[in-house]
C-alpha positions, 0 to 999 in steps of 0.5 A: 372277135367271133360270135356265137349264140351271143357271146363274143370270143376275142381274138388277137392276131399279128403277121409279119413277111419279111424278104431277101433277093437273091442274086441267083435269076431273080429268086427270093427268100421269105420269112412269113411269121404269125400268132393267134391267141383266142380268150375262152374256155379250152374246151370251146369250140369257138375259142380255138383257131383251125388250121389244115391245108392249102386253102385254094379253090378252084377259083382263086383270086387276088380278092381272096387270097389268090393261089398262094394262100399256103402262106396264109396263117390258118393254112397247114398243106400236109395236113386235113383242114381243121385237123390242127388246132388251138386257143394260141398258135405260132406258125413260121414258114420260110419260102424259096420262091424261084423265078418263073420260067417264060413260055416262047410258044406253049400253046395256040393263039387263043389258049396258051401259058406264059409262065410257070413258078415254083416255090418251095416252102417249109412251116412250122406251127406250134398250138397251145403254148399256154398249156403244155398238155394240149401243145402240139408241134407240126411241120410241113414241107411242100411246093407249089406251082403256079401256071399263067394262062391266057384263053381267049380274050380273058383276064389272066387265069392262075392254074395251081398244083401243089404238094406237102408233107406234114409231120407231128401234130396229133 
């Protein structure tokens, strides 16, 4: 639940993944499905649930999500954060996520990749199931690369670069 000026806002949340190998160089298709649904009055801000963009930082970590946090429940690349939002929502991605391409010599001993991996992913979201006049339906198509490197005697670092479409949505 959230909490403003006293008051607590309960909120119910569920996620389920679900995946498929594919013979085709180790490739696999996923189904990532998800709801909120907020109590509170509609017209309350702290009563809605916000969703918009990939979500990455420029540091991303396993701690926080790591770099595919488009699969995340209030994540919507191809849209503005915070522009899509509601007191209920039901989102669906599907995710062709493909294997990595390895890296012989890309790079110099002590700064190089090893790895890149595209992923293909396509959403939709639907807010406010409860109220017709305030639903909203959005979609969005995109993919992400994500890029191993090594520099120096570091942890592995990730660099991510993605792009979305969105389309609907008011």
């Amino acid at each position: 639940s959230l909490g403003a000026r006293g008051k607590q806002t309960p909120r119910v949340t569920g996620q389920y993944d679900f995946g498929i190998p594919l013979p085709l160089n180790h490739s696999s298709i996923w189904v990532r499905s998800g709801f909120t649904v907020v109590e509170g009055s509609a017209n309350s801000s702290i009563s809605k649930s916000y969703l918009g963009g990939f979500g990455n930082n420029y540091v991303d970590n396993a701690a926080n999500g790591g770099a595919q946090r488009y699969r995340d429940l209030y994540s919507m690349p191809g849209f503005e954060i915070g522009a899509l939002r509601g007191k209920t929502l039901v989102k669906t991605t599907v995710e062709w996520s493909l294997p990595p391409i390895r890296f012989e010599n890309f790079g110099t001993p002590g700064a190089y990749a090893s790895w890149i991996r595209p992923v293909i992913f396509a959403s939709y979201l639907v807010t406010d199931l409860q109220d017709s006049a305030r639903r909203d339906n959005a979609a969005a198509l995109g993919v992400q690369f994500d890029m191993q490197l090594q520099v120096m005697h570091r942890l592995p670092m990730m660099f991510s670069l993605g792009f979305a479409r969105g389309f609907g949505g008011s």
